[in-house]
KOLTIGU-571188 format. One line per 3 residues: number of its first residue (from 1); their letters; for each residue x, y, z of C-alpha. Coordinates in steps of 0.1 Angstrom, whole numbers. Layout:
// residues N
NUM) a) X,Y,Z; ...;
// end
This chain:
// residues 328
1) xxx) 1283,856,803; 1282,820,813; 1274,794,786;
4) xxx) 1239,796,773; 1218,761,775; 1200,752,748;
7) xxx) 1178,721,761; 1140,731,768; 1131,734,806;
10) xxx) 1096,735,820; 1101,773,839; 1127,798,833;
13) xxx) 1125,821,864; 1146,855,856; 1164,873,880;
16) xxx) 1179,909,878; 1206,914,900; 1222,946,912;
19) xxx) 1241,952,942; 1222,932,961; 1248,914,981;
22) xxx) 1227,911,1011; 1195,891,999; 1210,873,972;
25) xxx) 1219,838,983; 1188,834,1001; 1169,842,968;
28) xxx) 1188,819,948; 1188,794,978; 1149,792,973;
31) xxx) 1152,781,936; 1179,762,932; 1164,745,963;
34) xxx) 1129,741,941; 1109,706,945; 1102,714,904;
37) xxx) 1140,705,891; 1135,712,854; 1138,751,855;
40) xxx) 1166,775,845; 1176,804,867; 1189,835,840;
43) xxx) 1205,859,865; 1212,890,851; 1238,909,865;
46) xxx) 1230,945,858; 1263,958,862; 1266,953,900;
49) xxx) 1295,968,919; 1291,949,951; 1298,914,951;
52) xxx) 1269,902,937; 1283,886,908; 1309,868,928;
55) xxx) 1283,851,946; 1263,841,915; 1297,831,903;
58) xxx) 1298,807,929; 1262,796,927; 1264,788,894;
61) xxx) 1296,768,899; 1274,742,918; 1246,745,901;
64) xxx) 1242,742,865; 1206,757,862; 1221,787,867;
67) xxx) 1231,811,833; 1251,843,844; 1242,872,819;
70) xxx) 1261,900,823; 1253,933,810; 1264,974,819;
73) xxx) 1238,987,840; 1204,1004,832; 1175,992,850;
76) xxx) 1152,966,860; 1136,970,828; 1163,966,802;
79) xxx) 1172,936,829; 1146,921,828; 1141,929,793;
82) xxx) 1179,915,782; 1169,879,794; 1138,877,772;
85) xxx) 1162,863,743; 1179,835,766; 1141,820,779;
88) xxx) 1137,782,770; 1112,772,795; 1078,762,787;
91) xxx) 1069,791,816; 1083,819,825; 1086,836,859;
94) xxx) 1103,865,875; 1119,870,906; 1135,904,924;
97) xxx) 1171,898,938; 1161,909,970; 1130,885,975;
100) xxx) 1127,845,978; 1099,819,974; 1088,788,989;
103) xxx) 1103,759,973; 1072,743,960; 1055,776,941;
106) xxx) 1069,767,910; 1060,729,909; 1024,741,921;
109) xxx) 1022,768,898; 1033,749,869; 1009,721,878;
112) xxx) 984,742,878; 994,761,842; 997,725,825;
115) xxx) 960,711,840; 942,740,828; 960,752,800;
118) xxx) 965,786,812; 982,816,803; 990,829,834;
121) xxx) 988,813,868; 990,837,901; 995,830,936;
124) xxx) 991,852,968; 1024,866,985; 1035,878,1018;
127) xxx) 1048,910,1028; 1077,902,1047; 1092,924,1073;
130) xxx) 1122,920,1095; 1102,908,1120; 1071,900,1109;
133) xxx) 1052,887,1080; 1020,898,1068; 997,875,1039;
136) xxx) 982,893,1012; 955,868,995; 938,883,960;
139) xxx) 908,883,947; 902,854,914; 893,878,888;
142) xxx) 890,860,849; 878,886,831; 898,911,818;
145) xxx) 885,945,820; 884,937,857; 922,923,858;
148) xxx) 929,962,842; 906,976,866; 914,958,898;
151) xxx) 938,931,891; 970,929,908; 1000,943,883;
154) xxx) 1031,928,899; 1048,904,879; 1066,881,905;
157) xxx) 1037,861,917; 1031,852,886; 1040,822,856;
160) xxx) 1037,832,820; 1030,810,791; 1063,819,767;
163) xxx) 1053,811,734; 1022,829,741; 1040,860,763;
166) xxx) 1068,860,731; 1032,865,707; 1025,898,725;
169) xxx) 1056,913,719; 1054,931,752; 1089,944,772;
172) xxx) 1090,964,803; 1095,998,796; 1128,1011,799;
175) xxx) 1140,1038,822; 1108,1037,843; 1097,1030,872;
178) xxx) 1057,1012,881; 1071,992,852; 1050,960,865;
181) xxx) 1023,984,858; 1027,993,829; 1037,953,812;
184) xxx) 1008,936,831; 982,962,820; 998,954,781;
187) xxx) 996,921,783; 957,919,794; 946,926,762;
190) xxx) 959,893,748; 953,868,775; 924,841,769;
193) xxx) 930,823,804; 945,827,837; 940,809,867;
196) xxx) 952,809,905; 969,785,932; 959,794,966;
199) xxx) 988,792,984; 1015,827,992; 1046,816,980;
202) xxx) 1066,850,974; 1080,867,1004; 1080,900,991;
205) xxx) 1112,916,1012; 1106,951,1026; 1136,971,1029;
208) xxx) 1138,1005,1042; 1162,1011,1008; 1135,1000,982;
211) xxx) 1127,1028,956; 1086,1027,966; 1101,1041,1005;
214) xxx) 1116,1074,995; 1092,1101,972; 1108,1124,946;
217) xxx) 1099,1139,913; 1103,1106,897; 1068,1098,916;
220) xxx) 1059,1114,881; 1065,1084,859; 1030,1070,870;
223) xxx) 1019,1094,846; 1043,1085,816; 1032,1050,824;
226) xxx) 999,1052,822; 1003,1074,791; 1020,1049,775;
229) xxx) 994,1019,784; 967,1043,766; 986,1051,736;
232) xxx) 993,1018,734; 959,1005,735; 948,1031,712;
235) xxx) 983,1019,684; 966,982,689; 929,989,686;
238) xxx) 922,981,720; 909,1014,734; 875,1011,719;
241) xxx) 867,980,743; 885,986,775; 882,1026,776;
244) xxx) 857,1028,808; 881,1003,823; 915,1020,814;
247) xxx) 895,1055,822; 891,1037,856; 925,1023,863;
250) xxx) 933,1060,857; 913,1068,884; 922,1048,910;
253) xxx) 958,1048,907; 960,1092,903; 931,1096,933;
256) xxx) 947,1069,957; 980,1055,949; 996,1082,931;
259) xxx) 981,1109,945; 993,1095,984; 1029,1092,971;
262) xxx) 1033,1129,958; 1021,1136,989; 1048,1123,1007;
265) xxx) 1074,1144,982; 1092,1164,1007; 1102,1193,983;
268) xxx) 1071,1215,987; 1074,1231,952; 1087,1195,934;
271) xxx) 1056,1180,953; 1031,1211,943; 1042,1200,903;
274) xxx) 1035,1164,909; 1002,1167,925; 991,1194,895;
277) xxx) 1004,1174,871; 985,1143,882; 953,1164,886;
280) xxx) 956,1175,852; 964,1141,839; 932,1127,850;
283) xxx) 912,1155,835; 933,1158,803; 927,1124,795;
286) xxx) 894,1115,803; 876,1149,808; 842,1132,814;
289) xxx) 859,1106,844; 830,1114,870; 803,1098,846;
292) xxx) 824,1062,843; 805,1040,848; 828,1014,871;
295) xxx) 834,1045,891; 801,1052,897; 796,1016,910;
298) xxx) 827,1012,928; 824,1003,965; 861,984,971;
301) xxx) 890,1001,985; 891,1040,994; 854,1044,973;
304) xxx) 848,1069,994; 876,1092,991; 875,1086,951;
307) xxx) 841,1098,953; 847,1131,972; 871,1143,950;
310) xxx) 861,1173,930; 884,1207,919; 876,1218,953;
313) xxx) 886,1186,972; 916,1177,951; 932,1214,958;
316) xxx) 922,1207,999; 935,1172,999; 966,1186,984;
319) xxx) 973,1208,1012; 962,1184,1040; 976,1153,1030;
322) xxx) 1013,1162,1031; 1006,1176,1069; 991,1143,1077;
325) xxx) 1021,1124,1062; 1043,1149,1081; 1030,1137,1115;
328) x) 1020,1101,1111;
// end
């Protein structure tokens, strides 16, 4: 572990590293390379075996922004996680290894955060291919039954208030993946303002290695996830207000998102558990889900399809959908 600063900063931007080689100095390129200079970079090596921490090694040589902390490896999570201790920015942000950012989000975002006294400040992104680009803008949502609802989970696009993200006592949830998931939907609960820049300044990197491009059984973690956001609410007294909209969250993310990658699960009996347990999930939980109310007034994004499904269409989209993946 490199020395640990003690001055205050006005961003601490964490970085979990593991054997990403490849990306790496391009990441770290974009922030050391910031227009906002006050910021510290914690870069935790998560036990890499590539040469990942040689080349953090040398970026932190030149750079003294840069705190190297080193730890055996178990996850994004517990990365992510493991820096929470060393923070001593006024923000906090969060970057993956294997993605980079314009060099004026941060000054922009923390701009922004300062003027408005905000919580959170989000940004658009773009999905960035080897040879192409595509720009995902987001709606501005402010209220926060709709951020559970609707709101986009991902925590790199994002700045955090610290004292106020330390209050919540919310980590990412170790061992799991959808871990974005399951923090943002946590820390909802708590926030009193966010705003939004307009400008897409993550390049979120798609690589044909990423965990989200090859379906196993671990799809199933959606549902340990969600289960853990409910109990959660329910531990903190927060079920009684956001039910309908956790209900729905658990509706659109088992009908559309979850139910699409079990689909894709190659094993036909692995992918036959998934999509029964997900089914049953749904129904376990919230036994009455057709009668939500947000549901029943829901016209965004696959409505339709979430509004077909019954027993019936469930058990035929179950059989279908894998044969449509097959050939697509």
């Amino acid at each position: 572990m490199s020395e640990t600063k003690t001055e205050n900063v006005k961003i601490s931007i964490i970085v979990p590293v593991y054997n990403v080689a490849d990306y790496l100095p391009k990441c770290l390129d974009s922030l050391i390379n910031q227009t906002l200079k006050d910021i510290e970079i914690l870069a935790v090596n998560d036990g890499s075996t590539d040469n990942s921490l040689s080349i953090l090694e040398e970026y932190a040589a030149k750079d003294s922004r840069i705190t190297i902390l080193n730890k055996p490896n178990s996850g994004l999570s517990d990365a992510r996680n493991y820096a929470f201790e060393h923070i001593h920015g006024e923000y906090v942000g969060f970057l993956d290894s294997d993605d980079y950012v314009d060099t004026d989000m941060f000054e922009n975002m923390y701009n922004k955060a300062v003027s408005t006294n905000a919580e959170i400040v989000e940004c658009n992104l773009h999905h960035t291919y080897e040879t192409s680009e595509d720009t995902e803008i987001g709606e501005v949502i402010t209220d926060n039954k709709e951020l559970i609802m609707n709101g986009r989970s991902v925590v790199w696009n994002k700045i955090y208030k610290t004292s106020w993200l330390l209050s919540t006592g919310v980590r990412f949830p170790s061992g799991l993946i959808y871990e974005d998931v399951n923090f943002y939907c946590k820390i909802v609960p708590f926030l009193n303002k966010i705003e939004y820049v307009d400008g897409a300044y993550v390049h979120y990197v798609q690589r044909g290695s990423s965990i989200n491009n090859h379906q196993t059984l671990k799809t199933m973690q959606i549902i340990d996830i969600l289960n853990d956001i409910y109990n959660f609410y329910e531990q903190k007294g927060f079920l009684a207000e956001y039910r309908d909209a956790l209900e729905f969250l658990y509706i659109r993310i088992l009908l559309c998102s979850s139910m699409g990658r079990m689909a894709r699960i190659k094993d036909s009996a692995d992918r036959r558990k998934a999509l029964k347990a997900n089914w049953d999930t749904l129904n376990t939980t919230f036994p009455d889900w057709k009668q939500n109310k947000y549901y029943k007034d829901y016209t965004g994004k696959n409505s339709k399809f979430m509004k077909s499904v019954n027993a019936f269409t469930y058990s035929l989209y179950s059989f279908l959908l894998p044969i449509y993946y097959s050939i697509k």
